[in-house]
N, C-alpha and C positions, 0 to 999 in steps of 0.2 A: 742737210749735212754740208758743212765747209767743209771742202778739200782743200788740202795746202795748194797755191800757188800751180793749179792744171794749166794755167798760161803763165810761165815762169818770165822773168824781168829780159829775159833775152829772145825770147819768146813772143812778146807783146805788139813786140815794132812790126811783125813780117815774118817771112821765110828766108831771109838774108843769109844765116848759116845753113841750112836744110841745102838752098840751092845749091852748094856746094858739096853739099854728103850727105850727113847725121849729125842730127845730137841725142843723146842719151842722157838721162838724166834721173837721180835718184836722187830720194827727199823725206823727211818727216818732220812732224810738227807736233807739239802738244801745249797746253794749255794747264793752267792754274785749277783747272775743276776733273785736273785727272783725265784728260781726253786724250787722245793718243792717235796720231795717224801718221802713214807713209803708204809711199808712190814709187812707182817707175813708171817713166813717158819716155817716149822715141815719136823723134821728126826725121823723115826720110824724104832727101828729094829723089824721089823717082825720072825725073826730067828738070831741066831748066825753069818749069812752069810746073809742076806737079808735084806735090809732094804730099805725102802719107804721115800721117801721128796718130801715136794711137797709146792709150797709158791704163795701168792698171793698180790698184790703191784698197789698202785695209784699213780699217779705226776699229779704236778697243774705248767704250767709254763705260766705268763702273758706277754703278747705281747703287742707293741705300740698299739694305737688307742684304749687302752681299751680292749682288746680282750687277750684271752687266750686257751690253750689248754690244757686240760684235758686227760689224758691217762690210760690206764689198764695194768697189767700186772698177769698172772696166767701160773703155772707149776707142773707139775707132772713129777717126775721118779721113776727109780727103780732099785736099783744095788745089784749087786749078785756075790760073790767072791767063786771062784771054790778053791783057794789056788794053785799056787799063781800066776792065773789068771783069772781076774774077767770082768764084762759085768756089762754098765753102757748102759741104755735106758730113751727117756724122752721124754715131747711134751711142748710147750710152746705156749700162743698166747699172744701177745701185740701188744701195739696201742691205734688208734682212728679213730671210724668207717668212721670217717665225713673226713677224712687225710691219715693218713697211718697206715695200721697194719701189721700184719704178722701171719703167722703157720708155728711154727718151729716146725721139730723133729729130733733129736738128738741120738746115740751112739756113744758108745767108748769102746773098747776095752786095757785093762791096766794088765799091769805086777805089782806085788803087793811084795817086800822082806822086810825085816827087817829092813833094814837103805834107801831104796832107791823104788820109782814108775814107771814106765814109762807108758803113755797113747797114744794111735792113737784113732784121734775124728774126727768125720762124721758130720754135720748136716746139714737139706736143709731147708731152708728158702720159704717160696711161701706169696708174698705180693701184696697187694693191696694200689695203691696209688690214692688220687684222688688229682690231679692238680685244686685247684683254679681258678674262673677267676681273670683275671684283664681288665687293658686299654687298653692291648696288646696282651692278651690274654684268650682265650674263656674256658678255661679249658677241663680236660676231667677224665678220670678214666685209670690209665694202672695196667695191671696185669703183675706180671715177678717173678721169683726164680731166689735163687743163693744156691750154692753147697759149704759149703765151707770144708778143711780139716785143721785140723792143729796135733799139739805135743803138750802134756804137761808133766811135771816130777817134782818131789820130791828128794831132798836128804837128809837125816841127816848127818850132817857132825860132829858133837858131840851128846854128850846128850841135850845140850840144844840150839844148834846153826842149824836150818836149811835151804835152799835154796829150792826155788821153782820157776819154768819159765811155760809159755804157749806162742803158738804163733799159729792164725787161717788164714787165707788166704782164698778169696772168688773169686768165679768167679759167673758171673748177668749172667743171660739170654738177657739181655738191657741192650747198653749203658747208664748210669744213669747221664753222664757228662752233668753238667746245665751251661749258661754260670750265669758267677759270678754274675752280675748285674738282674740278675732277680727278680722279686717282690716277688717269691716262694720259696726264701731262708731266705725273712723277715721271713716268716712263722714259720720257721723251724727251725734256727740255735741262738736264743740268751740266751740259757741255754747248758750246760753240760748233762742236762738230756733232750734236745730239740729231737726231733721223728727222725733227719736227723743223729743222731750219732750213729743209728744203723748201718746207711749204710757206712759199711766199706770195703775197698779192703780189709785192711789185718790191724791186729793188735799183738801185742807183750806185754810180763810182764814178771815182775822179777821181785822176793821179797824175801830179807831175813831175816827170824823169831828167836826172841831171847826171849829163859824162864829164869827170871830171880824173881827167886821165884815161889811166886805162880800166877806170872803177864806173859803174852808174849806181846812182842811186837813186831811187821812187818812195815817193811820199802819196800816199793813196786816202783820201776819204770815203766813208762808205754810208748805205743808210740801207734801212730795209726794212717792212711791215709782215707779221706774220699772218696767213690766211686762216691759221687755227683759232689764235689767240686774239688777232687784232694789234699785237706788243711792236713796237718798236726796237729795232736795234741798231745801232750807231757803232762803228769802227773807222779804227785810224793805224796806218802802218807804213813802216819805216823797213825801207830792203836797200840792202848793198850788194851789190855784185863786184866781185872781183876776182883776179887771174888768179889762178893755183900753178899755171904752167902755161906752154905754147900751144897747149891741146886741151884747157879743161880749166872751169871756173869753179867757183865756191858763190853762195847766194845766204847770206845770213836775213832774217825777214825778227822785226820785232811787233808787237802789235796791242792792242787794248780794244777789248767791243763792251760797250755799256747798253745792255738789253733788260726789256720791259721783261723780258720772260723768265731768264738766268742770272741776271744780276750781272755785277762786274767781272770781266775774265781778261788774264794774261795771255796771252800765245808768244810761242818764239820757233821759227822753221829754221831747217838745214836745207839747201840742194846741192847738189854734186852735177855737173854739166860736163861731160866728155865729147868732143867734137872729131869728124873725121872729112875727111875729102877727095874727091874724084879724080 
């Protein structure tokens, strides 16, 4: 499952507004195959060097025969910067209790300097899937983790020109390879934000951000292999951020993902950014 923008454009660089107060932030997104989702996140610096986020988020995607799936999503962290190295912890759960969810938890460990980040990220996954029947088959419930690791980094390469990459890689407890014709991928794969796009071997980004004024904008490539399928998918996106007032931004996000599994799909996000200070 894509969630819209859970590290939103203002978001990305740091705690730079947090340390000052909060941000609040309200969002959704939907896509060309009828997928539907929206969030609330809150960044709170609890200290000079501390601060708390934590977001909570629904999706509605409809499926042939009438039928749809409904999903959750909820997160808490908390990151704390020694100078100038700092410790990121978090827990997450999404899903549907009725299909598949998960309990994630999460660290990372990150080098923090002036023009430049580097991060090493941990998180383990432990999911519950429950297989459908069909004509073919009787269904059942499996239980299995996966471990994944990856890198992420930050550079400033000007004042107002930056680069940013991540890349996660996972290893399942279970084989998750389905064969492709299955009736349990109907289920699952005809949205970008469908339950089955969580399950990733490994995924990659790169994005580079441009202030030009008081607007940024990030231009993001993306790629990712799915652990069910094997399928590739490919995304590219375009986000603007800019003022609404002295206290609160607007975040327009537009997008295209060309996947082995779904085929072609539109996205286009809303956020709303409300900021406050100490």
């Amino acid at each position: 499952m894509r969630w819209p923008s859970i590290l939103p454009l203002l978001l990305a660089a740091g705690n730079a507004f947090a340390a000052e107060g909060f941000v609040i932030g309200l969002g959704a997104e939907g896509d060309s195959a009828d997928g539907l989702a929206g969030i609330v996140l809150a960044d709170i610096g609890l200290t000079e060097k501390t601060w708390l986020s934590g977001s909570i988020g629904a999706n509605s995607i409809d499926l042939p025969r009438d039928q749809s799936v409904d999903t959750l999503y909820a997160d808490l962290g908390v990151d704390h910067f020694f100078d100038p190295v700092g410790v990121r912890a978090g827990a997450a759960y999404w899903g549907d209790r009725d299909g598949l969810d998960s309990r994630d938890r999460r660290v990372s460990l990150y080098w923090r300097g002036e023009r430049a980040m580097l991060s090493g990220d941990y998180e383990y996954r432990d999911f519950e899937f429950d297989l459908p029947s069909t004509d073919r088959f009787s269904g059942r419930t499996v239980d299995f983790d996966a471990n994944g690791i990856g890198l992420s980094t930050r550079f400033d390469l000007t004042d107002s020109l930056s680069l940013r990459a991540s890349a996660m890689a996972y290893d399942y407890g279970v084989d998750l390879r389905l064969d492709r014709n299955r009736a349990i991928l109907e289920l699952l794969s005809f949205s970008r934000l469908s339950l089955i796009n969580s399950l990733v071997d490994h995924r990659a980004h790169v994005a580079l951000g441009l202030d030009a004024g008081p607007r940024r904008w990030e231009f993001e490539l993306g790629t990712s292999e799915g652990a069910v399928d094997g399928g590739e998918s490919r995304s590219v996106t375009v986000r603007l951020l800019t003022p609404l007032g002295s206290a609160s931004d607007v975040e327009f996000g537009l997008g295209l993902d060309d996947s082995d599994l779904y085929g072609d799909v539109t996205f286009f996000s809303v956020f709303l950014y409300f900021y406050g200070g100490t």
